[in-house]
VODRENLO-839589 format. One record per residue: residue number from 1; x, y, z of N, C-alpha, C, CB in turn. Coordinates in steps of 0.1 Angstrom, whole numbers, plus 5000, padded with zeros to 4 digits. Each point is the difference from the previous one (the first is absolute). Glycine has a CB too. Example, Ala and Ser with C-alpha at 12.3 -4.5 7.8 and 13.67 -1.06 7.14 Angstrom:
// VODRENLO-839589
+-----+------+------+------+------+------+------+------+------+------+------+------+------+
|   n |  n.x |  n.y |  n.z | ca.x | ca.y | ca.z |  c.x |  c.y |  c.z | cb.x | cb.y | cb.z |
+-----+------+------+------+------+------+------+------+------+------+------+------+------+
|   1 | 5132 | 4943 | 5078 | 4991 | 5012 | 5000 | 5009 | 5012 | 5000 | 4981 | 4988 | 5012 |
|   2 | 5015 | 5023 | 4981 | 5009 | 5011 | 5000 | 4992 | 5011 | 5008 | 5012 | 4994 | 4978 |
+-----+------+------+------+------+------+------+------+------+------+------+------+------+
***
This chain:
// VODRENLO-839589
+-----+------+------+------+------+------+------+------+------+------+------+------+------+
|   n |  n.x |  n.y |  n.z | ca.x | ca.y | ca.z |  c.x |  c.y |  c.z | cb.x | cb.y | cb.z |
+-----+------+------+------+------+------+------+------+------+------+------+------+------+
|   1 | 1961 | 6272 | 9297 | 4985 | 5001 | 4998 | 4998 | 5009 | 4988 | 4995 | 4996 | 5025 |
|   2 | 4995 | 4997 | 4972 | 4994 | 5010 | 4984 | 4993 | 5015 | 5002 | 4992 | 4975 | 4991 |
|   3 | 5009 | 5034 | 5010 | 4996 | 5011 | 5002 | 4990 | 5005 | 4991 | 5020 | 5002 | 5010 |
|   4 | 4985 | 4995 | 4976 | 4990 | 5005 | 4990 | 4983 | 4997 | 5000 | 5024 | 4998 | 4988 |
|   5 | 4976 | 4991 | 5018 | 4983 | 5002 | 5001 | 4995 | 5001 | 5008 | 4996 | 4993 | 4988 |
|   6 | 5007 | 5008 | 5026 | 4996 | 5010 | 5011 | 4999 | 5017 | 4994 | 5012 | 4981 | 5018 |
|   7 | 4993 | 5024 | 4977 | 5004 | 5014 | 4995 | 4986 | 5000 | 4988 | 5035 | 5002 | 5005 |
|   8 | 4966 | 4985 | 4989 | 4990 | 5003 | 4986 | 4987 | 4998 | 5009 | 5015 | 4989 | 4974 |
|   9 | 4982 | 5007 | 5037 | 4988 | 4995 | 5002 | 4996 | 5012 | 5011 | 5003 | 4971 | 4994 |
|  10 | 5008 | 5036 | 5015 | 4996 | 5010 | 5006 | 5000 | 5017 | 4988 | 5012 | 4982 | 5027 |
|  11 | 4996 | 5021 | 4964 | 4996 | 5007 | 4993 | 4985 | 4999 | 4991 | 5026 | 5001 | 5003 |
|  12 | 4969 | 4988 | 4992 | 4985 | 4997 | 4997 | 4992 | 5003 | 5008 | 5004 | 4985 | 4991 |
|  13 | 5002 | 5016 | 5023 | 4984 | 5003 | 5010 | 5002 | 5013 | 5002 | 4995 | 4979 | 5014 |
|  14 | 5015 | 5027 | 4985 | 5004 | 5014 | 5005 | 4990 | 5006 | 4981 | 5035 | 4999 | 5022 |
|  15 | 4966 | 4998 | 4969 | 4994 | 5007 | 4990 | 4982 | 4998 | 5002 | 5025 | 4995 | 4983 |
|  16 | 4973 | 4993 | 5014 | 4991 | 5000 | 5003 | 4992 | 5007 | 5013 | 5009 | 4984 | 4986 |
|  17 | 4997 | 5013 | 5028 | 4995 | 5014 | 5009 | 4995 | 5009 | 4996 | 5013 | 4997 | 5010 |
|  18 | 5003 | 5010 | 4980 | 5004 | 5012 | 4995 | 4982 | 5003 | 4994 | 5034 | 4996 | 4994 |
|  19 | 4963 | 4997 | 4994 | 4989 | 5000 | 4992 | 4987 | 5002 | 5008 | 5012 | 4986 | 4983 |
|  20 | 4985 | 5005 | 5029 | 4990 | 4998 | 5007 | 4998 | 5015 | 5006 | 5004 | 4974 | 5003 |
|  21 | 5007 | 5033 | 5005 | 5001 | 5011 | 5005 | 4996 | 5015 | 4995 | 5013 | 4983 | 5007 |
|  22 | 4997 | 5014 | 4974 | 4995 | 5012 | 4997 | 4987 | 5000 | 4993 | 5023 | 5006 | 4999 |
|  23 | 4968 | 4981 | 4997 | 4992 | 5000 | 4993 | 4986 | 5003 | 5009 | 5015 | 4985 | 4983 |
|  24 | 4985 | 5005 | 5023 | 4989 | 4997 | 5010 | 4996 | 5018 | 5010 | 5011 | 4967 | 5003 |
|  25 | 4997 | 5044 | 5000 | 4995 | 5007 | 5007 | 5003 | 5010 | 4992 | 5000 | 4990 | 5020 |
|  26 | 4991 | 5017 | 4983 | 4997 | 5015 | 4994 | 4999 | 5011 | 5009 | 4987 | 4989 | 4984 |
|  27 | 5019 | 5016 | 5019 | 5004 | 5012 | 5012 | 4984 | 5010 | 5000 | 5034 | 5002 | 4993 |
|  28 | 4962 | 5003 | 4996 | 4991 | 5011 | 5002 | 5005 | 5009 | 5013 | 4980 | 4985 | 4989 |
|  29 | 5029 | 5021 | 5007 | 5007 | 5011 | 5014 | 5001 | 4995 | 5009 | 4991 | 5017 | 4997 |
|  30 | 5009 | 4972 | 5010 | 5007 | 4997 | 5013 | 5015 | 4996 | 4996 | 4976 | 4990 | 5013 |
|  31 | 5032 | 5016 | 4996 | 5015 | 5000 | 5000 | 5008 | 4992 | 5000 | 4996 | 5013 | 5008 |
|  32 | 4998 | 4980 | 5005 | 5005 | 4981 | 5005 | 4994 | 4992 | 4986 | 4995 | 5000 | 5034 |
|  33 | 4998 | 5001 | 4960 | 4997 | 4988 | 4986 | 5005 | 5005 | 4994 | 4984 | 4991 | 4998 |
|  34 | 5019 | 5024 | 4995 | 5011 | 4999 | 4991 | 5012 | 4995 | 4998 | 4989 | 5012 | 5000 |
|  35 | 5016 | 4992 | 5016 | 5016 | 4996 | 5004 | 5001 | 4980 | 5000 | 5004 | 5029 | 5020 |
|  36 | 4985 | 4971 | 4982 | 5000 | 4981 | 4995 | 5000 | 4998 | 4988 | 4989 | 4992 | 5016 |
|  37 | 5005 | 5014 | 4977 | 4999 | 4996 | 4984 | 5010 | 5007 | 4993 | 4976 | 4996 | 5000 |
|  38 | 5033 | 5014 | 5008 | 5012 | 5002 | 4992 | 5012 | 4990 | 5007 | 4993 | 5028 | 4994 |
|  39 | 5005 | 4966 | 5016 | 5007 | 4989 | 5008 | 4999 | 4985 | 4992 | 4994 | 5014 | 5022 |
|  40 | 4994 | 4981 | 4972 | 4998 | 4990 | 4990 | 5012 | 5005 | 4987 | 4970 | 4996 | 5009 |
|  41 | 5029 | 5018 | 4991 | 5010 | 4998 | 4986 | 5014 | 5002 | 5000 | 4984 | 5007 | 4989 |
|  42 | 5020 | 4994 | 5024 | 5012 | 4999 | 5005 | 5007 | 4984 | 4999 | 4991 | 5022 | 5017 |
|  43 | 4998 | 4971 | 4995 | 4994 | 4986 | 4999 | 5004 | 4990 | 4987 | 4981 | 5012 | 5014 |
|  44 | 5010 | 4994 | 4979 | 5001 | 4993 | 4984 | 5007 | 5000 | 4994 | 4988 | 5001 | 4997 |
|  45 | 5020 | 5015 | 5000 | 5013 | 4998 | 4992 | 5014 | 4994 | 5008 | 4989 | 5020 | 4985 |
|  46 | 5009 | 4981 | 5026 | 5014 | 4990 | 5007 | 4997 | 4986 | 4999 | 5006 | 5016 | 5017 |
|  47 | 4986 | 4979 | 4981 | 4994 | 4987 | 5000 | 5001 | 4997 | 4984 | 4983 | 5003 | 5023 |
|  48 | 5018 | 5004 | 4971 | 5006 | 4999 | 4984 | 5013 | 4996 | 4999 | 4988 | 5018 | 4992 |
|  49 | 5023 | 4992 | 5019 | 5014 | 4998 | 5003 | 5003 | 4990 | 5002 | 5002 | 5015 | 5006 |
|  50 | 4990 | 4979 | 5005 | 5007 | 4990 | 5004 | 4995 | 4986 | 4994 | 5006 | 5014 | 5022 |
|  51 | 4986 | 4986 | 4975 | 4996 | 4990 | 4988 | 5012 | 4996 | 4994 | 4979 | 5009 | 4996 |
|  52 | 5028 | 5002 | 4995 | 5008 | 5001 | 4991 | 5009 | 4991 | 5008 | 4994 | 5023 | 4988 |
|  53 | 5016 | 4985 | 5019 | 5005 | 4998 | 5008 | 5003 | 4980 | 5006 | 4988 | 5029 | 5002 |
|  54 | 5002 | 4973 | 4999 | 4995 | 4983 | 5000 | 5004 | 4991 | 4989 | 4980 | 5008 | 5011 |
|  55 | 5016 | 4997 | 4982 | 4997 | 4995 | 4984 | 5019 | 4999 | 4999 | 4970 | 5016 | 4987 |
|  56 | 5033 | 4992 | 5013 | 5019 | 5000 | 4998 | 5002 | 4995 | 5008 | 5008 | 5016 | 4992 |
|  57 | 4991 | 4981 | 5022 | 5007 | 4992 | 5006 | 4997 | 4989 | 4996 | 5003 | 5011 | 5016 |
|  58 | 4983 | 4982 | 4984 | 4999 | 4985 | 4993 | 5008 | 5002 | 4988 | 4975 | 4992 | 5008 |
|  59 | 5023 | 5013 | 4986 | 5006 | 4996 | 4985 | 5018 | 5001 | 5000 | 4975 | 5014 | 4987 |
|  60 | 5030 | 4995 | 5023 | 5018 | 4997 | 5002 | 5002 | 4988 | 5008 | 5007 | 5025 | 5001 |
|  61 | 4985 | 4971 | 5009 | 5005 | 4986 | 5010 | 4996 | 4992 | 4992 | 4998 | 5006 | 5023 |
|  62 | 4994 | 4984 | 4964 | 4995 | 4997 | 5000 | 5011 | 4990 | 4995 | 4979 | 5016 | 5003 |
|  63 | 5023 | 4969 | 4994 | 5013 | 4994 | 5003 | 5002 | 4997 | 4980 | 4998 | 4984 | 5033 |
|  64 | 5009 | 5023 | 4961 | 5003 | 4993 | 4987 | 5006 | 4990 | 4997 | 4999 | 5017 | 4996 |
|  65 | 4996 | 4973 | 4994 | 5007 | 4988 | 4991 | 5014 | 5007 | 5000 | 4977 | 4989 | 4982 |
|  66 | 5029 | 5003 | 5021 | 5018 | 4995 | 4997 | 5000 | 5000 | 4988 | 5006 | 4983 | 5015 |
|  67 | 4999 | 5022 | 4973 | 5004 | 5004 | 4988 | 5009 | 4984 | 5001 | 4999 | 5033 | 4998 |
|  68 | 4996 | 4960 | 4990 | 5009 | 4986 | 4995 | 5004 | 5007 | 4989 | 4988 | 4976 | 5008 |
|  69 | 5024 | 5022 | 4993 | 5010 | 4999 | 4986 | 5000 | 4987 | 4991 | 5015 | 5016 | 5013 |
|  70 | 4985 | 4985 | 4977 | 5002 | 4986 | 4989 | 5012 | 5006 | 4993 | 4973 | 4990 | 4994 |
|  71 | 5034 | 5008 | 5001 | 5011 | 4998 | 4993 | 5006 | 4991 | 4994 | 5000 | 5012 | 5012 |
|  72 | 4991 | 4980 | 4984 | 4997 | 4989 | 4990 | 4993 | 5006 | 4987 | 4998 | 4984 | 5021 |
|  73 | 5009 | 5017 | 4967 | 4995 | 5002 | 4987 | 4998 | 4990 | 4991 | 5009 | 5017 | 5004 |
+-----+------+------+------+------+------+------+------+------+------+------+------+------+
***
């Protein structure tokens, strides 16, 4: 089984979260919103990782052309 875009499609939602989380709330001194909107950037930059992550694995499994040789001049 292909792994790489399960990994690219669950790292996209983890960033995106990531964005929703830290953008959308604004603590104004309550403790518990900050610690979520420092949790969104936890969130987002692992969701960068594994994107990546993703991205290499599709791109190493991904099946290459057979190299034909000619040796005809």
């Amino acid at each position: 089984m292909k792994t790489g875009m399960p990994l690219i499609l669950t790292g996209s939602s983890m960033f995106i979260l990531g964005l929703l989380l830290f953008y959308l709330i604004s603590p104004e001194g309550n403790r518990s919103l900050e610690f979520i909107k420092n949790m969104g950037t936890f969130v987002g930059l692992s969701g960068m990782g594994v994107t990546l992550a993703g991205i290499l694995l599709y791109l190493i499994n991904k099946n290459a052309q057979p190299i034909k040789e000619n040796y005809d001049i």
